[in-house]
C-alpha positions as CSV (number, residue, x, y, z in Angstrom):
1,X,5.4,78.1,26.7
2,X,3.8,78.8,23.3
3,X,5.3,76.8,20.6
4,X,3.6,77.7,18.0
5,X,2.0,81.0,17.8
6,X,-1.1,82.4,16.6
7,X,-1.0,84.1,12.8
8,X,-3.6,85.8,10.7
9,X,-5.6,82.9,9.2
10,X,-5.1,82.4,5.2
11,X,-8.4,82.4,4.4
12,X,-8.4,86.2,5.9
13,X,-5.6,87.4,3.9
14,X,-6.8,86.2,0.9
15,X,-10.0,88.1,1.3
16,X,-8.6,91.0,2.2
17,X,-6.4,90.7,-0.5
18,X,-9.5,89.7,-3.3
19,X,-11.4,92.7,-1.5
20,X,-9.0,95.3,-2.3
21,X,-8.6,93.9,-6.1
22,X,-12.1,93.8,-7.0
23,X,-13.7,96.9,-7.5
24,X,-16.3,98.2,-5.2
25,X,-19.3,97.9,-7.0
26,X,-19.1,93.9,-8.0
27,X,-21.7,91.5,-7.7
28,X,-19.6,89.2,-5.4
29,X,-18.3,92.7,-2.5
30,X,-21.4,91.9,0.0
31,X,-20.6,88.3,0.5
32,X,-16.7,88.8,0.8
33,X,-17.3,91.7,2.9
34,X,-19.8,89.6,5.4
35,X,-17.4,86.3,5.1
36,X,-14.8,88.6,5.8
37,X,-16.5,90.1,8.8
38,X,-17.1,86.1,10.5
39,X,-13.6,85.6,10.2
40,X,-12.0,88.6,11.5
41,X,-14.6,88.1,14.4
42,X,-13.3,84.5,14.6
43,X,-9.9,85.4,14.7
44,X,-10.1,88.3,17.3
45,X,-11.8,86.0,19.8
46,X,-8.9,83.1,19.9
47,X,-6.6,86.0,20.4
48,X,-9.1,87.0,23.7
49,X,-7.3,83.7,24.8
50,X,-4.2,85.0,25.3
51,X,-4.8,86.8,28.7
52,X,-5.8,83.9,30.5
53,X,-3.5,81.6,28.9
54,X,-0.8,83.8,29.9
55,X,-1.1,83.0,33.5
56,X,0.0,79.1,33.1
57,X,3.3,78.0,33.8
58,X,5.7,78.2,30.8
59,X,7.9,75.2,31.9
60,X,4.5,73.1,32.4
61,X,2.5,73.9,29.3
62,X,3.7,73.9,25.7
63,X,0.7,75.6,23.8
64,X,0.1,75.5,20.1
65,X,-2.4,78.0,18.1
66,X,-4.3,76.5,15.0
67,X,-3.7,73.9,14.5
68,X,-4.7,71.6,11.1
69,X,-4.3,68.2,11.0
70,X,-5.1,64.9,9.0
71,X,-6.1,61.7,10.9
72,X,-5.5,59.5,8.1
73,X,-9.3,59.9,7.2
74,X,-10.5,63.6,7.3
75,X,-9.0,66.8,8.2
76,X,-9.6,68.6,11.7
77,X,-8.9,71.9,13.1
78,X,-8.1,73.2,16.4
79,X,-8.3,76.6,17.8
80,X,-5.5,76.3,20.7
81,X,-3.7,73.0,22.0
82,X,-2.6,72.9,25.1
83,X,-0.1,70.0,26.5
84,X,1.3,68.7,29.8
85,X,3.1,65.6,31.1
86,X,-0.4,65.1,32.8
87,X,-3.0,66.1,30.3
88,X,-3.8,67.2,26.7
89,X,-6.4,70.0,26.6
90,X,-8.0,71.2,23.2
91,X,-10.0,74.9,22.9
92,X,-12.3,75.9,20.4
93,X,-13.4,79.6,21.1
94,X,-16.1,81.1,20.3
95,X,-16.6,84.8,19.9
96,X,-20.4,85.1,19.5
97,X,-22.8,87.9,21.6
98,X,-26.2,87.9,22.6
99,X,-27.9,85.4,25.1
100,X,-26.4,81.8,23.8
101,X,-28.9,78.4,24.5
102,X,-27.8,75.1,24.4
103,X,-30.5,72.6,23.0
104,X,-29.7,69.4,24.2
105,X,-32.4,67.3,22.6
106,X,-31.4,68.6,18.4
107,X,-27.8,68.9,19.6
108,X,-27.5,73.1,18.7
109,X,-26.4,76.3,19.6
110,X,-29.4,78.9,19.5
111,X,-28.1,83.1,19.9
112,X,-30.7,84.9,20.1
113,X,-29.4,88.9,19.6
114,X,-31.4,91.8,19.1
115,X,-34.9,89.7,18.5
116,X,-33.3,87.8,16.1
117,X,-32.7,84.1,16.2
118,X,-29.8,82.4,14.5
119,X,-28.7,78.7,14.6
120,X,-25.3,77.4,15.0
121,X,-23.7,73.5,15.2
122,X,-23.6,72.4,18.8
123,X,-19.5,72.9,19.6
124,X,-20.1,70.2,22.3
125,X,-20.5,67.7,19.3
126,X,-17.7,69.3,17.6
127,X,-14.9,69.2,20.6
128,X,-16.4,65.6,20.8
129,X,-15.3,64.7,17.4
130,X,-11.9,66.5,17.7
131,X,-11.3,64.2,20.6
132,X,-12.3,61.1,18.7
133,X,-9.8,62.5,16.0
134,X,-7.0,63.4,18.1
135,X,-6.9,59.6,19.9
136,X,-6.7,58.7,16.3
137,X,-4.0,61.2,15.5
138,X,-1.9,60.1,18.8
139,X,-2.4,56.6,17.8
140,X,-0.9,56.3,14.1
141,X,2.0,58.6,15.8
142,X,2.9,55.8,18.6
143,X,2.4,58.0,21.3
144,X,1.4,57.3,25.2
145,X,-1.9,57.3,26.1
146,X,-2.8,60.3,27.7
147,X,-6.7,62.3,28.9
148,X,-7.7,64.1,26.1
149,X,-9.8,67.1,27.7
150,X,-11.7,69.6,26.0
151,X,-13.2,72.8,26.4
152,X,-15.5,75.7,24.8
153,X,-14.9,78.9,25.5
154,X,-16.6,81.9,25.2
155,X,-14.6,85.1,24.5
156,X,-17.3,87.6,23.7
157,X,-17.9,89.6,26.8
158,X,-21.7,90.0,25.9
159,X,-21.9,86.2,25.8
160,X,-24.8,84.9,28.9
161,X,-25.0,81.3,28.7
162,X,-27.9,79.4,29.1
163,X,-29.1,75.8,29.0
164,X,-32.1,73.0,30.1
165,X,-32.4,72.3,33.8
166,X,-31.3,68.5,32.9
167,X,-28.4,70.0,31.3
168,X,-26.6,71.4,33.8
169,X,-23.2,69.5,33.8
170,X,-22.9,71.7,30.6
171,X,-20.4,73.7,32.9
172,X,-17.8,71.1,32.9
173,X,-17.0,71.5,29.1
174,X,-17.8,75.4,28.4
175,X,-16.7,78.4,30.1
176,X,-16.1,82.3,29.6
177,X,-12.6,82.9,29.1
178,X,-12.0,84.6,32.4
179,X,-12.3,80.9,34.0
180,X,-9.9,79.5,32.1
181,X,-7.0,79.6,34.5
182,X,-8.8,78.9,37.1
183,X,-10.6,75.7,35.1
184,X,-6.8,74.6,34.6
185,X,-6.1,74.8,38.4
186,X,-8.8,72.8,38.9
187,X,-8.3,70.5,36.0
188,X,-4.3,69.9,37.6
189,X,-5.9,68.5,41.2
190,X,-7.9,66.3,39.0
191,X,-5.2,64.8,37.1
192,X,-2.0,64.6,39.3
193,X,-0.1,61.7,37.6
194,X,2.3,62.0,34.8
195,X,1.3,60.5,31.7
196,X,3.6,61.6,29.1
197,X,7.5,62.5,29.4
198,X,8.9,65.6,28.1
199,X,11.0,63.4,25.3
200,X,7.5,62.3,24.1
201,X,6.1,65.9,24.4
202,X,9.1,67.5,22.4
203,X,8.5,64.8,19.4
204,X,5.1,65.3,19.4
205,X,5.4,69.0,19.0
206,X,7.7,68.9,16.1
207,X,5.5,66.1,14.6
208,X,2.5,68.8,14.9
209,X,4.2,71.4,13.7
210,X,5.3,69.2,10.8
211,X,1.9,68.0,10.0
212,X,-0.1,71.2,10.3
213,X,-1.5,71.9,6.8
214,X,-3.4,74.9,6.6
215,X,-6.5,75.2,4.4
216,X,-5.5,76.9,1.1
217,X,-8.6,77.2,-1.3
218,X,-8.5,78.8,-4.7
219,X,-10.2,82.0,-3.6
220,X,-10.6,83.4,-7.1
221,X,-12.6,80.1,-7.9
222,X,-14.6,79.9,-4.5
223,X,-15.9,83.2,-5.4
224,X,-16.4,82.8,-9.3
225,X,-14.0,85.4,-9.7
226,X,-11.7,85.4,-12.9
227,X,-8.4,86.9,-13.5
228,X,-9.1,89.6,-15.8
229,X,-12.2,91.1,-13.3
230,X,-9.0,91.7,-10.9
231,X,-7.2,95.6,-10.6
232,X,-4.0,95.6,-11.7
233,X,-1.0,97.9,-10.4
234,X,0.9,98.8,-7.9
235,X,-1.4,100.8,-4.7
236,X,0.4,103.3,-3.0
237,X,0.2,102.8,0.0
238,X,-0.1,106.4,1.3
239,X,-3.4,107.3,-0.3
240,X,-4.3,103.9,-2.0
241,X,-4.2,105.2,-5.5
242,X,-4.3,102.7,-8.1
243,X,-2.0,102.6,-10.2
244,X,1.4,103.6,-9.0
245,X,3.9,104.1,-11.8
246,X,7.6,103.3,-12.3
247,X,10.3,106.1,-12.8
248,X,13.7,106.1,-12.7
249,X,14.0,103.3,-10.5
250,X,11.0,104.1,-7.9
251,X,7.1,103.9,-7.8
252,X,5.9,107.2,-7.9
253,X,2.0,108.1,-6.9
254,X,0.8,110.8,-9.0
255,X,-2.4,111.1,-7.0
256,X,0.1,112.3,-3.5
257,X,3.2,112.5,-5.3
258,X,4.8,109.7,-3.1
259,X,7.8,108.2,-4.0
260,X,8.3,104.4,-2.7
261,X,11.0,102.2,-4.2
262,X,9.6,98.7,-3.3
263,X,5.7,99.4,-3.5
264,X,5.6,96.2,-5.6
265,X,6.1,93.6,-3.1
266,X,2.6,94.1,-1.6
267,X,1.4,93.8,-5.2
268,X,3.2,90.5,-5.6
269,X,1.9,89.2,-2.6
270,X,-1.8,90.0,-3.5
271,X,-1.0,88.1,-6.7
272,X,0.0,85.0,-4.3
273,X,-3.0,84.7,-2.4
274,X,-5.2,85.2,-5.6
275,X,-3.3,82.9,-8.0
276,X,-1.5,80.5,-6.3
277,X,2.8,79.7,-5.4
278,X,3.7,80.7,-8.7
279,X,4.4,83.6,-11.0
280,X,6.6,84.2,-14.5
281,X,7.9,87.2,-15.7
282,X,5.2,87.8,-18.1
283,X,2.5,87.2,-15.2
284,X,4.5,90.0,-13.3
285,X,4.4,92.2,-15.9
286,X,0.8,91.6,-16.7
287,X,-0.4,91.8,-12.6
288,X,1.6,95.6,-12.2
289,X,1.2,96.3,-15.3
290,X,4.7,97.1,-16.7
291,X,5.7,96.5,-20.5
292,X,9.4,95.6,-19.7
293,X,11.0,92.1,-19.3
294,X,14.0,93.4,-17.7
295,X,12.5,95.4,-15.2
296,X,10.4,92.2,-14.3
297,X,13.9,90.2,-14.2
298,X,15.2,92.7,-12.2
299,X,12.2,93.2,-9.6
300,X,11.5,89.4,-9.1
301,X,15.2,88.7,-8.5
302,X,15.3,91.8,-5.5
303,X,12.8,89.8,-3.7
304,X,15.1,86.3,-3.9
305,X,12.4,84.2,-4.4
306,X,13.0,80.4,-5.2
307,X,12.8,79.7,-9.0
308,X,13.5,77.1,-11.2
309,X,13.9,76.9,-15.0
310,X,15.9,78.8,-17.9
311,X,15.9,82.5,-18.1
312,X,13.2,82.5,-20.9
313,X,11.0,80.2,-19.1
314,X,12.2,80.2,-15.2
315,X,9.2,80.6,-12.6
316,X,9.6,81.7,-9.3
317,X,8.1,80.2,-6.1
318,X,6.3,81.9,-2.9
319,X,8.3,81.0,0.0
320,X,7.1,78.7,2.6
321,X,7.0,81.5,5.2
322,X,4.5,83.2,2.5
323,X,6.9,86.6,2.9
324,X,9.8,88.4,0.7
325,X,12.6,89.5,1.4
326,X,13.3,93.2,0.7
């Protein structure tokens, strides 16, 4: 049973969203376009997972989809969490092609694709310290002691595998993704005993769902992007013209000629991801470029965002579930 399902990372929304308000031609497009590239990549591969995952049994299993936590020390991340009453399993994909090596003497991951050589951290070390972490998580949270397995799994279907002769027990912690099931079947035989209840599973799921915090970085300032090298406006979003304008109570596109009466909700949320949780009237005005207050009132309060403060000086929140209501 998934729990907690997957969603489009932050960090990919938040390029996207920088991409499209930065104009072609800046000095910064390459990187964002390449960074942007990885994580889409990234995020396509742990949704590869969802075949094979599909085949466990729903009233065994209780899986949650990235997941970020805090150990009292550091932060960690995890790709997909899988629990039963017998075993914890965590999965970090990886959705890399070409022929993969494992170098067990530096501890790395060499792909080697299309003659060229490129160096990654070993994700055997990595699973290994998001086991240390998790013991330490299920610790400080007073809960049972139960295996901690992990796994690495490739979802690229161009992915061959490859490894040392004195490294061949690599097998028992990374697979392709069409093992997976099968790796749980096997994984079942080897742990038969109950460790956990299902009272202790259902608090621990609500405990991780509590705790997840997802990474939110100032993108403008990761980038070295200020405000004012932004587009402002409303897009259409027929033909992407920018900007849209506002008549008689509609954004009209005078590129197409479309007509589309709440166009400036995408806006607003592109202004969330570059600027942070809150906005004023005369940020609203500034970001779709509109001279009146009152149509700024009028448009913030149709999208019954949480606000605080007087009239003059109220500010109005992004909601926890980072959408608007129409």
């Amino acid at each position: 049973m998934i729990v907690k399902i997957r969603t489009v990372p932050l960090s990919i929304e938040k390029l996207q969203a920088l991409i499209c308000r930065t104009p072609p031609i800046h000095s910064k497009s390459p990187i964002m376009n390449e960074n942007l590239s990885k994580r889409l990549s990234g995020y396509k591969g742990e949704t590869y997972l969802d075949y094979p995952l599909s085949f466990l049994s729903e009233k065994d299993y209780y899986i949650l989809h990235d997941l970020r936590l805090h150990d009292s020390t550091h932060y960690f991340q995890l790709d997909s969490f899988v629990i039963s009453t017998n075993f914890i399993m965590i999965l970090e994909v990886k959705n890399i092609a070409g022929k993969i090596y494992f170098d067990p003497i530096f501890h790395q991951l060499i792909r080697t694709l299309d003659g060229k050589e490129t160096v990654f951290e070993d994700p055997i070390v990595q699973i290994s310290r998001q086991e240390l972490q998790l013991k330490k998580w299920l610790r400080k949270n007073q809960f049972p002691e139960i295996p901690i397995l992990s796994h690495v799994v490739f979802t690229h279907p161009k992915a061959l595998l490859r490894t040392s002769p004195e490294n061949l027990d690599l097998h028992q912690k990374v697979i392709h993704r069409n093992f997976l099931s099968t790796r749980f079947t096997q994984i079942e035989k080897e742990y038969p005993e109950e460790r956990i209840s299902l009272k202790d599973i259902k608090r621990m799921i609500k405990l991780l769902k509590k705790q997840h915090t997802p990474l939110d970085k100032p993108i403008l300032e990761q980038y070295g992007i200020h405000y004012d090298e932004l587009l402002k406006g409303v897009f259409c979003p027929t033909c992407h013209h920018l900007p849209m304008e506002r008549a008689y109570g509609t954004w009209y596109c005078p590129q197409c000629k479309n007509k589309v009466k709440d166009a400036h909700i995408a806006a607003v949320k592109d202004y969330f991801l570059l600027c942070g949780p809150e906005i004023t009237n005369k940020k609203l005005r500034d970001f779709l470029q509109i001279s009146s207050p009152y149509l700024a009132s009028r448009l913030l309060r149709s999208m019954n965002l949480p606000s605080d403060g007087t009239t003059k000086n109220r500010i109005y929140y992004l909601s926890s579930e980072r959408e608007f209501e129409k």
